[in-house]
mmCIF file as gemmi writes it, N, C-alpha and C atoms, coordinates in Angstrom:
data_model
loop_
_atom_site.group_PDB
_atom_site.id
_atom_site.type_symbol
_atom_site.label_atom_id
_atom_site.label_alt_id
_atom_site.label_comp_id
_atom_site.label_asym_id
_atom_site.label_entity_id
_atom_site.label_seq_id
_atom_site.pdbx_PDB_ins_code
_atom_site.Cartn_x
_atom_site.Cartn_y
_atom_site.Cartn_z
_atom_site.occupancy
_atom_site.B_iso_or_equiv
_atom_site.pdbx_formal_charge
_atom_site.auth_seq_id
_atom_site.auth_asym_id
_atom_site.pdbx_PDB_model_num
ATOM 1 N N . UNK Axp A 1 ? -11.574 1.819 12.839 1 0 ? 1 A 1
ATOM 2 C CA . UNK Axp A 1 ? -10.528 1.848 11.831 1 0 ? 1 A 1
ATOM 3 C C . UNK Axp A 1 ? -10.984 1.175 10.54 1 0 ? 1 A 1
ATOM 4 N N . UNK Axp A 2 ? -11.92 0.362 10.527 1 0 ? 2 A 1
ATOM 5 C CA . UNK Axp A 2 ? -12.117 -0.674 9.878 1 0 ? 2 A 1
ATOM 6 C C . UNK Axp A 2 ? -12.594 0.553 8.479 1 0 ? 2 A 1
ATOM 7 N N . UNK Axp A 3 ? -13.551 1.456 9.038 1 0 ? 3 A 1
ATOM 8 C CA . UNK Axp A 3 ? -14.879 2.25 8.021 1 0 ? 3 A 1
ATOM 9 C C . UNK Axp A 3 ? -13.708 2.796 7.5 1 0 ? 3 A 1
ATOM 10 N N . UNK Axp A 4 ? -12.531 3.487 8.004 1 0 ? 4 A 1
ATOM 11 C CA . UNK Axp A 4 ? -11.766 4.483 7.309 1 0 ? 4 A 1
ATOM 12 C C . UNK Axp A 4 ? -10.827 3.077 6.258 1 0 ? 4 A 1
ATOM 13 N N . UNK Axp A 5 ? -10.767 2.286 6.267 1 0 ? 5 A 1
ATOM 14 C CA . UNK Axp A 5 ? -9.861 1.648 5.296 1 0 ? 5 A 1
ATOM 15 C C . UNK Axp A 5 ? -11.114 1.395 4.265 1 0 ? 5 A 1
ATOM 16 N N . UNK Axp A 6 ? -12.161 1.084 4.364 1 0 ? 6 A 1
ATOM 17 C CA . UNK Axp A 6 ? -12.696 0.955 3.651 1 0 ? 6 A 1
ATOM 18 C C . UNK Axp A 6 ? -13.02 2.061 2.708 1 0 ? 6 A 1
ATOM 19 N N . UNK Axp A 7 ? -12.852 3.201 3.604 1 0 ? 7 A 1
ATOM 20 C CA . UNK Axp A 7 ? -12.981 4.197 2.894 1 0 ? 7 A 1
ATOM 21 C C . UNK Axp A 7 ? -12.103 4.618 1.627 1 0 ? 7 A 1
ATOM 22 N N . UNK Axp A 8 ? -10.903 4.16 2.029 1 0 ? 8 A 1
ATOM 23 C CA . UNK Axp A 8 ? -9.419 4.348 1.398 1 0 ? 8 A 1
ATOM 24 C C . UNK Axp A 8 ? -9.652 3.262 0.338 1 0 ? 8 A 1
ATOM 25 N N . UNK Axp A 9 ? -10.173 2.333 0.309 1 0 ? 9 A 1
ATOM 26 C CA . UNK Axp A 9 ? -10.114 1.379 -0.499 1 0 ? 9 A 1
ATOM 27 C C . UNK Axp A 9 ? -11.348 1.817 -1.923 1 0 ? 9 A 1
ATOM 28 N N . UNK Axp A 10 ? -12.485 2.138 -1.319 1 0 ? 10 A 1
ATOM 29 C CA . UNK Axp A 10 ? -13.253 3.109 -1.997 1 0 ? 10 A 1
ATOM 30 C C . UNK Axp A 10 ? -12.58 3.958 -2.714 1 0 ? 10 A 1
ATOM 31 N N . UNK Axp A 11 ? -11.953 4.851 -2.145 1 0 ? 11 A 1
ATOM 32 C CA . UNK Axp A 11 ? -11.454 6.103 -2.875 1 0 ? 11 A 1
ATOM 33 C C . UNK Axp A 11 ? -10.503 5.88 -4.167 1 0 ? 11 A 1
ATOM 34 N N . UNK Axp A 12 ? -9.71 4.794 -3.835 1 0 ? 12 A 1
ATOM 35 C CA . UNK Axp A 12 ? -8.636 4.062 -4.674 1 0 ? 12 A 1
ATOM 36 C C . UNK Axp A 12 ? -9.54 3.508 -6.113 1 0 ? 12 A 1
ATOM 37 N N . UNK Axp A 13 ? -10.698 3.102 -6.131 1 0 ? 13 A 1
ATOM 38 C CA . UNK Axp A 13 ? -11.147 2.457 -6.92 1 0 ? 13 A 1
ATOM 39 C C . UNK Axp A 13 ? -11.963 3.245 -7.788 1 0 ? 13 A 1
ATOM 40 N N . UNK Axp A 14 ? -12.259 4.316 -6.766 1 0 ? 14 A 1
ATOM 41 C CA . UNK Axp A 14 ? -13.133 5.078 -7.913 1 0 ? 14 A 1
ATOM 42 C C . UNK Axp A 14 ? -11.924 6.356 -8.523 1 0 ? 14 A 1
ATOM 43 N N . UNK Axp A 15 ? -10.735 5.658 -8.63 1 0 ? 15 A 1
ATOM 44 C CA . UNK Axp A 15 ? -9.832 6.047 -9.204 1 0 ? 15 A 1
ATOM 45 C C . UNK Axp A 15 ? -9.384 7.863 -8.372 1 0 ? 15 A 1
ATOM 46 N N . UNK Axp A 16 ? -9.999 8.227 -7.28 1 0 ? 16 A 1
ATOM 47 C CA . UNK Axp A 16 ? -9.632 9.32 -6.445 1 0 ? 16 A 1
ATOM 48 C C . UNK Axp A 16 ? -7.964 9.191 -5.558 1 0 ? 16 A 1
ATOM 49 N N . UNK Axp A 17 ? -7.416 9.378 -6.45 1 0 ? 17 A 1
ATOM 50 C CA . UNK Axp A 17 ? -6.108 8.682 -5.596 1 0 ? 17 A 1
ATOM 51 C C . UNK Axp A 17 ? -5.616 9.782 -4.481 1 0 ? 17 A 1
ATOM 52 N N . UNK Axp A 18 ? -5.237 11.321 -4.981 1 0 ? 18 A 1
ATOM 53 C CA . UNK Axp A 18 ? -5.245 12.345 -4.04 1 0 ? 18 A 1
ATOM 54 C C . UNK Axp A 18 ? -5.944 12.292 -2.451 1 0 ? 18 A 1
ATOM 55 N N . UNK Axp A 19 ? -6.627 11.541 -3.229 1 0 ? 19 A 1
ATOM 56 C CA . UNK Axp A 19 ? -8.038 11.7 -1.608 1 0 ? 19 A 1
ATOM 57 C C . UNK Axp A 19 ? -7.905 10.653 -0.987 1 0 ? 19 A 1
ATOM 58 N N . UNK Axp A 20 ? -7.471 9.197 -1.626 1 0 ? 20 A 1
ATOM 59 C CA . UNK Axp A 20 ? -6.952 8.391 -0.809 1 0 ? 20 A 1
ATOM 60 C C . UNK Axp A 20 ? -5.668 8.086 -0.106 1 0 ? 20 A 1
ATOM 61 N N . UNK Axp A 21 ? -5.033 8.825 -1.34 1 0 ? 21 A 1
ATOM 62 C CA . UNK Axp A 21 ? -3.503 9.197 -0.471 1 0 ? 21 A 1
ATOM 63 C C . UNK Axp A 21 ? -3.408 10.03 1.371 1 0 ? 21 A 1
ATOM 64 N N . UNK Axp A 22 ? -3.759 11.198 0.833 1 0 ? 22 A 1
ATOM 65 C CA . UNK Axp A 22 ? -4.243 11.852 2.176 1 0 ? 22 A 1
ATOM 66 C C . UNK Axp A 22 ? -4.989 11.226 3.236 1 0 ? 22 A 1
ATOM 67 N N . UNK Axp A 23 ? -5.459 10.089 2.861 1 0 ? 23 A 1
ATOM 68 C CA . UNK Axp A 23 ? -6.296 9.65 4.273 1 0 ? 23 A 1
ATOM 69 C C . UNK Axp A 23 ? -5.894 8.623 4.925 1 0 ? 23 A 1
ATOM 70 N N . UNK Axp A 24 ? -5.143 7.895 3.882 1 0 ? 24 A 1
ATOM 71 C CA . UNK Axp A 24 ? -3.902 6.949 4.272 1 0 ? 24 A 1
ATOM 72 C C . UNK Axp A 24 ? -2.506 7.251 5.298 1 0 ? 24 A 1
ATOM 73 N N . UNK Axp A 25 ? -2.231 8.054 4.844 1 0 ? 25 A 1
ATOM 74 C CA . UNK Axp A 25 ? -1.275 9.523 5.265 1 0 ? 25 A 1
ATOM 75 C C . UNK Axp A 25 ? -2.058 9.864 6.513 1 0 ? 25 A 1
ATOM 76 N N . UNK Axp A 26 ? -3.213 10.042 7.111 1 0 ? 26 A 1
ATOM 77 C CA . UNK Axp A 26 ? -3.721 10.32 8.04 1 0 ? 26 A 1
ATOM 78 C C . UNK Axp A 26 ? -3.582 8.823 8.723 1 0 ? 26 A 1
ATOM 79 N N . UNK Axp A 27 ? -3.889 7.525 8.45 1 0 ? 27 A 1
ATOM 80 C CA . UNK Axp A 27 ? -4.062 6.673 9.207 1 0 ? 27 A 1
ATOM 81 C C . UNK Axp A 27 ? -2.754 6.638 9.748 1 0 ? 27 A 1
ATOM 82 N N . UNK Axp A 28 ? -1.914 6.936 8.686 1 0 ? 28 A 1
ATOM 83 C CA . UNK Axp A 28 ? -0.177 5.757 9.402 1 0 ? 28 A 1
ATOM 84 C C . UNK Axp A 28 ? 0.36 7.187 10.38 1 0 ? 28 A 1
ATOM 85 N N . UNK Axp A 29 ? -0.103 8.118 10.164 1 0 ? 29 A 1
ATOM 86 C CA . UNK Axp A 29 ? 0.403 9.494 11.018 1 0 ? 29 A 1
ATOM 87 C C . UNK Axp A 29 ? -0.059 9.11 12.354 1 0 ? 29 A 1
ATOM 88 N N . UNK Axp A 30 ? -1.199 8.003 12.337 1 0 ? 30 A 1
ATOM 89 C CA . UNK Axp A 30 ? -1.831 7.536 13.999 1 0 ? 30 A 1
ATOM 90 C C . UNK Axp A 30 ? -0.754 6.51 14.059 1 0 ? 30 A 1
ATOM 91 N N . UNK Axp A 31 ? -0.796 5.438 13.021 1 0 ? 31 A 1
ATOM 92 C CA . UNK Axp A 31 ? 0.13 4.147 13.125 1 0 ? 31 A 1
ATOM 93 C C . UNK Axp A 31 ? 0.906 3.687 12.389 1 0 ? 31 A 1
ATOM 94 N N . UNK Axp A 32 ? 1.844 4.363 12.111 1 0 ? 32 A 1
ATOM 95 C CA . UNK Axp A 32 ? 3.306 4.034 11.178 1 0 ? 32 A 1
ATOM 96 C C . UNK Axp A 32 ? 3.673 2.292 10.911 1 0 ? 32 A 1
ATOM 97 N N . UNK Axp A 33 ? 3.064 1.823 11.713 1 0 ? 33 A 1
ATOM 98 C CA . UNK Axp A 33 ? 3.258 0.272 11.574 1 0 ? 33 A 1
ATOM 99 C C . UNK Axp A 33 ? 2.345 -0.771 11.179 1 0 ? 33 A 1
ATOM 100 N N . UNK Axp A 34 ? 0.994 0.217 10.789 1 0 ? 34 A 1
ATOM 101 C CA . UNK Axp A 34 ? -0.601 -0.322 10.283 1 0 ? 34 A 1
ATOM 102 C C . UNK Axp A 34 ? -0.322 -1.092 8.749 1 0 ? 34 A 1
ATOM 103 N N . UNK Axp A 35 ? 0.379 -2.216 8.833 1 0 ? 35 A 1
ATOM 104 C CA . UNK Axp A 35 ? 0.726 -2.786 7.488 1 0 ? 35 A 1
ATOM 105 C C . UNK Axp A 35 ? -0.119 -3.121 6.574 1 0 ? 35 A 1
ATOM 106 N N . UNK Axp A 36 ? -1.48 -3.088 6.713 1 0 ? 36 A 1
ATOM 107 C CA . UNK Axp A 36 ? -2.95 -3.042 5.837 1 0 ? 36 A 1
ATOM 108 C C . UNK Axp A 36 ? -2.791 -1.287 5.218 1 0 ? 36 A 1
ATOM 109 N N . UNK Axp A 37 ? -2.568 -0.702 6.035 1 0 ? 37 A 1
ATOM 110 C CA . UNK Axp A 37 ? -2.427 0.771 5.523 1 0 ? 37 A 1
ATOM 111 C C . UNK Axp A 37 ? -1.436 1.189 4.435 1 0 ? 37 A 1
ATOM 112 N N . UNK Axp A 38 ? -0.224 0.448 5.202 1 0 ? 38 A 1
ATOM 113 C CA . UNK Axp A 38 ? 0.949 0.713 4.222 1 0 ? 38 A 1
ATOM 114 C C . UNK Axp A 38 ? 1.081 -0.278 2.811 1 0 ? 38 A 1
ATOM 115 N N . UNK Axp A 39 ? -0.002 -1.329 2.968 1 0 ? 39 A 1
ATOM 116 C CA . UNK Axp A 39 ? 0.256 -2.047 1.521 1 0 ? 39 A 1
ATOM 117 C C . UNK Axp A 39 ? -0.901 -0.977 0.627 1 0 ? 39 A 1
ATOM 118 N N . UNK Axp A 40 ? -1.87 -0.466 1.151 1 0 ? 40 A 1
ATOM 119 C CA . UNK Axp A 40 ? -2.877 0.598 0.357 1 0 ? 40 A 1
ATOM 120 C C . UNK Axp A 40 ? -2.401 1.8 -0.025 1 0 ? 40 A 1
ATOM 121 N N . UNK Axp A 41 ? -1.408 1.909 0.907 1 0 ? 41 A 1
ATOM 122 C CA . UNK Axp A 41 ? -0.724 3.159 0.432 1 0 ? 41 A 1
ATOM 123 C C . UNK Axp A 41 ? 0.494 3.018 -1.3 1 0 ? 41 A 1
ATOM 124 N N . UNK Axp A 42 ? 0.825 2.124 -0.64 1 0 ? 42 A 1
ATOM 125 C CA . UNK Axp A 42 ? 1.978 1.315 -1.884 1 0 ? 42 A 1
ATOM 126 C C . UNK Axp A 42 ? 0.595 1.364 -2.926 1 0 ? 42 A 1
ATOM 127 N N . UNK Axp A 43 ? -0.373 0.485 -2.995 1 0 ? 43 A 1
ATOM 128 C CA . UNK Axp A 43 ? -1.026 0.827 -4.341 1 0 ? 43 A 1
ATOM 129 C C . UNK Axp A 43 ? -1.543 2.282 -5.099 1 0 ? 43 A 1
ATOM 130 N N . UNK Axp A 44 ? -1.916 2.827 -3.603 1 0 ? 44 A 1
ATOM 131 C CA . UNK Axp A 44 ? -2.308 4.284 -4.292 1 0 ? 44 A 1
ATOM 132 C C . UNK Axp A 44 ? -0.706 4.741 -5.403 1 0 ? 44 A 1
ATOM 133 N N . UNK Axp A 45 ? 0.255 4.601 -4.622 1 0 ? 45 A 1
ATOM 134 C CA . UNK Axp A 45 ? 1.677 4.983 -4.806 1 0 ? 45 A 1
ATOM 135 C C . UNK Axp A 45 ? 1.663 4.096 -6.382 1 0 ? 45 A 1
ATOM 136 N N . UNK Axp A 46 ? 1.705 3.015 -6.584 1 0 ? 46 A 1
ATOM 137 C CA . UNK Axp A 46 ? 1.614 2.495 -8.051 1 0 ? 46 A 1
ATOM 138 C C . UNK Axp A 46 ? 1.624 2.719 -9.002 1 0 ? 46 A 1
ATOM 139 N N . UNK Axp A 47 ? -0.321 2.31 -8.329 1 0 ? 47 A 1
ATOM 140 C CA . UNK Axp A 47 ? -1.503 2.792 -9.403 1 0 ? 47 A 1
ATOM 141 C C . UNK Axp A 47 ? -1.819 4.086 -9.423 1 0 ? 47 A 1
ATOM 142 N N . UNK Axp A 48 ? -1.676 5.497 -9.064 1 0 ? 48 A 1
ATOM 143 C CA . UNK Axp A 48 ? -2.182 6.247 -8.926 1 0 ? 48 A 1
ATOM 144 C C . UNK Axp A 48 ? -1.348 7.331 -8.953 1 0 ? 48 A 1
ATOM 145 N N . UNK Axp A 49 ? -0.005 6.791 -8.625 1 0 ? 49 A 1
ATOM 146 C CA . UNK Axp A 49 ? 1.256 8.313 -9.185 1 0 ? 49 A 1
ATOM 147 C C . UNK Axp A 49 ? 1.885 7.453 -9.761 1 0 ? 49 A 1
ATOM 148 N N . UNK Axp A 50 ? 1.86 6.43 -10.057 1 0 ? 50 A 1
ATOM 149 C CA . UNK Axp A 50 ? 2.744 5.978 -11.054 1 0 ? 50 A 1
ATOM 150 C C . UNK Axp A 50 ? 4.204 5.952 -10.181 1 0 ? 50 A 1
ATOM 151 N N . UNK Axp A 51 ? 4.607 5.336 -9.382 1 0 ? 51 A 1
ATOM 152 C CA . UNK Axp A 51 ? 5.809 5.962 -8.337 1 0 ? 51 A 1
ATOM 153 C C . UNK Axp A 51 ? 6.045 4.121 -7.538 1 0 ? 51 A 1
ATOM 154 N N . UNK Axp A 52 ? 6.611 3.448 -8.404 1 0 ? 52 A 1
ATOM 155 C CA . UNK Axp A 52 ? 6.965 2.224 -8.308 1 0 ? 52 A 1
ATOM 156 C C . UNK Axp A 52 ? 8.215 1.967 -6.936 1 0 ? 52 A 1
ATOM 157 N N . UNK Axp A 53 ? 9.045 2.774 -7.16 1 0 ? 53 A 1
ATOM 158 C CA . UNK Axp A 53 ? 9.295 3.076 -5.886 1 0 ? 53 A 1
ATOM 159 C C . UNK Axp A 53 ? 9.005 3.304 -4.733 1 0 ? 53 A 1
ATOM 160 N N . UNK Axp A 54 ? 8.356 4.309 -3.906 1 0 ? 54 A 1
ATOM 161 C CA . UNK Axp A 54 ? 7.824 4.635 -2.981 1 0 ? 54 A 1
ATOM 162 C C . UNK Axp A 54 ? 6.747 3.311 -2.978 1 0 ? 54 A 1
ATOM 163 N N . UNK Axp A 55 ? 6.321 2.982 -4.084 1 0 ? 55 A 1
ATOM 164 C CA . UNK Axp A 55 ? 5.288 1.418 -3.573 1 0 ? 55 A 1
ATOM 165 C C . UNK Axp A 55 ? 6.227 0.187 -2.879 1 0 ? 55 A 1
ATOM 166 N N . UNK Axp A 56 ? 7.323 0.566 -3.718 1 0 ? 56 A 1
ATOM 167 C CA . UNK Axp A 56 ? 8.197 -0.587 -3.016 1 0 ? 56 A 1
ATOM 168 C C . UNK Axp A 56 ? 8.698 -0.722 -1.374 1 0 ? 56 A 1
ATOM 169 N N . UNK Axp A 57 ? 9.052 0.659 -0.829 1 0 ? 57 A 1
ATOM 170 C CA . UNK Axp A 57 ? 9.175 1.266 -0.031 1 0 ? 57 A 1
ATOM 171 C C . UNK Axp A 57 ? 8.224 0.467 1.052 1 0 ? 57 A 1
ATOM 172 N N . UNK Axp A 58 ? 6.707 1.06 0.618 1 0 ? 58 A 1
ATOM 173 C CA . UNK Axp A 58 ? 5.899 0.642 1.301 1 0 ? 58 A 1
ATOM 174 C C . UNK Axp A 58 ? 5.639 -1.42 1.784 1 0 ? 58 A 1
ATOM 175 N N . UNK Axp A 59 ? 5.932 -1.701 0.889 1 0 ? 59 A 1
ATOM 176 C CA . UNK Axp A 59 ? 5.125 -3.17 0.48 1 0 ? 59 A 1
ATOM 177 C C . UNK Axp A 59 ? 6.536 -3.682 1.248 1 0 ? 59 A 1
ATOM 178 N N . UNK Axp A 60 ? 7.996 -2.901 1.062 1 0 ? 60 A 1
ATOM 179 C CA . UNK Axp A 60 ? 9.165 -3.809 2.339 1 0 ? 60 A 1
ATOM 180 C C . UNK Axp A 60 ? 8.766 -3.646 3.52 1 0 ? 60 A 1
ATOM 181 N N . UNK Axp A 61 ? 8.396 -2.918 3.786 1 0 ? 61 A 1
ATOM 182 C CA . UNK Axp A 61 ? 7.802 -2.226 5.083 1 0 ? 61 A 1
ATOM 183 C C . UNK Axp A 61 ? 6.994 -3.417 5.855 1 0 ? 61 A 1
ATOM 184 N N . UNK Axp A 62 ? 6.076 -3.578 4.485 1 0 ? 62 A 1
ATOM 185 C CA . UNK Axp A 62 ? 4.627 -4.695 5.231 1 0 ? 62 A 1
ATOM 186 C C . UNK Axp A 62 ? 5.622 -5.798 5.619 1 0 ? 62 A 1
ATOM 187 N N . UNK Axp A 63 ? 6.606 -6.369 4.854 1 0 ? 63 A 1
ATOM 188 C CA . UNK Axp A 63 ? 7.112 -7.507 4.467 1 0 ? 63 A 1
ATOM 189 C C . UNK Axp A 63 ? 8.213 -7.858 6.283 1 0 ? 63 A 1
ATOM 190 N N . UNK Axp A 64 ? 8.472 -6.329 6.917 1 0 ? 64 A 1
ATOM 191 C CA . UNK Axp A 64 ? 9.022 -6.037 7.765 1 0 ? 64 A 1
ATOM 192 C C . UNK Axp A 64 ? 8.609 -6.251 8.784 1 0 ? 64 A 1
ATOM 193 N N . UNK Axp A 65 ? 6.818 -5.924 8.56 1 0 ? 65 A 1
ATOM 194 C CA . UNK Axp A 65 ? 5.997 -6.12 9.773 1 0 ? 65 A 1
ATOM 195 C C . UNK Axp A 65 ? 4.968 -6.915 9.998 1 0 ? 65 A 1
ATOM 196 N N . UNK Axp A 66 ? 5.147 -8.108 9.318 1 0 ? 66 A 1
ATOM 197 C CA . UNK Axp A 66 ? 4.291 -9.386 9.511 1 0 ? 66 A 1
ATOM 198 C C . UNK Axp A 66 ? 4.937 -10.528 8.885 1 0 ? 66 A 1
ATOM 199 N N . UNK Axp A 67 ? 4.549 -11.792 9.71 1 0 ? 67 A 1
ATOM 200 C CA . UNK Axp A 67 ? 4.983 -12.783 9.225 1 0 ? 67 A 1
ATOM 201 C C . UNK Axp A 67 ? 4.621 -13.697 8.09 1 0 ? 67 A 1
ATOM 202 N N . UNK Axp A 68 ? 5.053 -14.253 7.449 1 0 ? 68 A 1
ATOM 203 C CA . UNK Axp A 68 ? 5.17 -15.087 6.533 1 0 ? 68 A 1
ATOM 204 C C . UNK Axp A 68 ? 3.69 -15.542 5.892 1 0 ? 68 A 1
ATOM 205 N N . UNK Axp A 69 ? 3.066 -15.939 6.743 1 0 ? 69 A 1
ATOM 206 C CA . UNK Axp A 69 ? 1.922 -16.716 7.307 1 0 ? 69 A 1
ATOM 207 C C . UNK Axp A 69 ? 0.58 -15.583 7.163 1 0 ? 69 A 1
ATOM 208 N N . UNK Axp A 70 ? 1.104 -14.305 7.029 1 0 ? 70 A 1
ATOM 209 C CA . UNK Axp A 70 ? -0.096 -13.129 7.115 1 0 ? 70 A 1
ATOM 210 C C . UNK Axp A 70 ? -0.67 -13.201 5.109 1 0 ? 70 A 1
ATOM 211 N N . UNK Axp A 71 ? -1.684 -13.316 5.276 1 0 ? 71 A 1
ATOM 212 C CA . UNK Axp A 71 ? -2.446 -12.704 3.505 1 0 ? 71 A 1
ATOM 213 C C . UNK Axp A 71 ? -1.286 -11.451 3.112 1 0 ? 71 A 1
ATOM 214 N N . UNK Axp A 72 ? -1.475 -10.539 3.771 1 0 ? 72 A 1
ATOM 215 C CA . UNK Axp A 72 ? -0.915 -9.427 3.742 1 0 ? 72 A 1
ATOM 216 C C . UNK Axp A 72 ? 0.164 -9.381 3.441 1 0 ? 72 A 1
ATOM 217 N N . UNK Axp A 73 ? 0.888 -9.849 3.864 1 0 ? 73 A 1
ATOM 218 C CA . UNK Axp A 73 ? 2.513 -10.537 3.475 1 0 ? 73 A 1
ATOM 219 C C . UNK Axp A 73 ? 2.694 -11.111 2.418 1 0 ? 73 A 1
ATOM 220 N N . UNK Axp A 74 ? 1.877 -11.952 1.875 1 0 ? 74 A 1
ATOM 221 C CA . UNK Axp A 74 ? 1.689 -12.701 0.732 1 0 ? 74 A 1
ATOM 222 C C . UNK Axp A 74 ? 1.56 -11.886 -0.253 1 0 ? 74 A 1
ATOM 223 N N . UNK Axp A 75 ? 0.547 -10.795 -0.276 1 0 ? 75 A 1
ATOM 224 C CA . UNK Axp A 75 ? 0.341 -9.555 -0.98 1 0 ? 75 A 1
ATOM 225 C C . UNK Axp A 75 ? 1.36 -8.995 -1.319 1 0 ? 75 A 1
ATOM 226 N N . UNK Axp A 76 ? 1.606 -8.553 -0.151 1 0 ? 76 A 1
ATOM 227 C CA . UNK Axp A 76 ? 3.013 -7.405 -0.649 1 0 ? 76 A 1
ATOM 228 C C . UNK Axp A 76 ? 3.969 -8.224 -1.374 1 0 ? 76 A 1
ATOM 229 N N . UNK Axp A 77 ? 4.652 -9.876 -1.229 1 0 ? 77 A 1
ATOM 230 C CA . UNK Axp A 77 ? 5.412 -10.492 -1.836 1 0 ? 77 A 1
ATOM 231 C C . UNK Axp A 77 ? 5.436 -10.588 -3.173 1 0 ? 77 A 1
ATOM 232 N N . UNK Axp A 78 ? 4.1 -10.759 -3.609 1 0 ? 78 A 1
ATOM 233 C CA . UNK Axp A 78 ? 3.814 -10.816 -4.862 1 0 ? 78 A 1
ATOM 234 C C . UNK Axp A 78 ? 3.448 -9.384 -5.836 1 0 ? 78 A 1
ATOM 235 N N . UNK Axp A 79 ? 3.376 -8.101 -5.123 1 0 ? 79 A 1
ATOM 236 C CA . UNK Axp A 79 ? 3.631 -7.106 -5.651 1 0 ? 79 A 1
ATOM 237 C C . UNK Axp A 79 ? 4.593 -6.536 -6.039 1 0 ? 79 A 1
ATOM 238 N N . UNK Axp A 80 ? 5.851 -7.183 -4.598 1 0 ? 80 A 1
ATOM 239 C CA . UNK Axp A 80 ? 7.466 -6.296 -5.306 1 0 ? 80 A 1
ATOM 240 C C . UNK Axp A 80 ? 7.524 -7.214 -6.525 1 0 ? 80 A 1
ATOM 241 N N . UNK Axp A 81 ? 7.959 -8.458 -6.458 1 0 ? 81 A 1
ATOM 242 C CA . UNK Axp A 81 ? 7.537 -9.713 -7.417 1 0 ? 81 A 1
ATOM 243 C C . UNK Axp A 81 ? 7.167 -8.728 -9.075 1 0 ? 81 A 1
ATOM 244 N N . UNK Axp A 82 ? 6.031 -8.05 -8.849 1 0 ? 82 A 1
ATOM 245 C CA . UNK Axp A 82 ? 5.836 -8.071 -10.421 1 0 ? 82 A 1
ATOM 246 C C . UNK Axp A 82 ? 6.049 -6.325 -10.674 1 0 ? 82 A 1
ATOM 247 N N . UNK Axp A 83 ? 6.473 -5.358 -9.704 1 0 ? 83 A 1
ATOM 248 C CA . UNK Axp A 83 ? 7.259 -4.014 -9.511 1 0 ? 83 A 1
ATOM 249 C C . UNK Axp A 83 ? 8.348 -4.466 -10.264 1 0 ? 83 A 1
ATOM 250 N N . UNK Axp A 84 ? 9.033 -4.896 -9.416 1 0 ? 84 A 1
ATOM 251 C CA . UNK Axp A 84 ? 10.921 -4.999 -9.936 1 0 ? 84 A 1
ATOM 252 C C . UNK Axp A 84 ? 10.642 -6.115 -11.497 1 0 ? 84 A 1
ATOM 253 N N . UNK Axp A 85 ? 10.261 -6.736 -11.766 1 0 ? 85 A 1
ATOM 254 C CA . UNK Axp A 85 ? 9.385 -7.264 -12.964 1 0 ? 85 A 1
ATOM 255 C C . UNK Axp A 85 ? 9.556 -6.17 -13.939 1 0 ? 85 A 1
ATOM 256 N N . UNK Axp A 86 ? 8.969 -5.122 -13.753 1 0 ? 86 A 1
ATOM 257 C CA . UNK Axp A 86 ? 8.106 -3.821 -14.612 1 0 ? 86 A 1
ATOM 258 C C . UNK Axp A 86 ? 9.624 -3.184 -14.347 1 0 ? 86 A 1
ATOM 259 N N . UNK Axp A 87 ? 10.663 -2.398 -13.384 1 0 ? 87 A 1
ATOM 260 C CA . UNK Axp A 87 ? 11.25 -1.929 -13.236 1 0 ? 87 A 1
ATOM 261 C C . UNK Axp A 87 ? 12.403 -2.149 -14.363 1 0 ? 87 A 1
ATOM 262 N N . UNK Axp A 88 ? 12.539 -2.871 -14.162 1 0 ? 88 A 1
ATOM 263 C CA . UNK Axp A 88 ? 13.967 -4.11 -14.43 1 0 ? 88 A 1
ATOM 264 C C . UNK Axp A 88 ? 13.69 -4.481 -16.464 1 0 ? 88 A 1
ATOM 265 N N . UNK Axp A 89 ? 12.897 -4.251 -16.617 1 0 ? 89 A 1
ATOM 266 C CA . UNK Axp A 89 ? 12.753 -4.423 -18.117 1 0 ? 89 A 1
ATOM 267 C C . UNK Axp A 89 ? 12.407 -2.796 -18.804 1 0 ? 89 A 1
């Protein structure tokens, strides 16, 4: 699992968002609850369609499925954080 996030994380950066969307979309279709997946997905969703919503979506999700104490959690906290920020003005 590890090569395919990396992969996704790759794809995201070299600004391929289509291609990382879809493969993301392939991971959570195995594990709907892969909250490393679903905070990558929220950025593709962002940064990459511009779709602040559906990122939000995603990043409650993470916030749903790990505790306090996770990086990951921390992440997503500080992403709705500066979303609804951007939204809201």
């Amino acid at each position: 699992m590890a090569t395919i996030m990396d992969k996704i994380r790759f794809l995201k950066t070299q600004r391929m968002f289509d291609k990382a969307l879809a493969l993301v979309n392939e991971v959570l279709d195995q594990d709907p609850n892969f909250a490393e997946a679903l905070y990558l997905k929220a950025h593709v969703l962002w940064e990459g369609f511009k779709n602040p919503w559906g990122a939000e979506c995603c990043f409650r999700r993470v916030l749903e499925l790990t505790e306090a104490s996770e990086p990951v959690h921390c992440w997503a906290s500080s992403c709705l954080l500066r979303i609804n920020n951007r939204v809201s003005h």
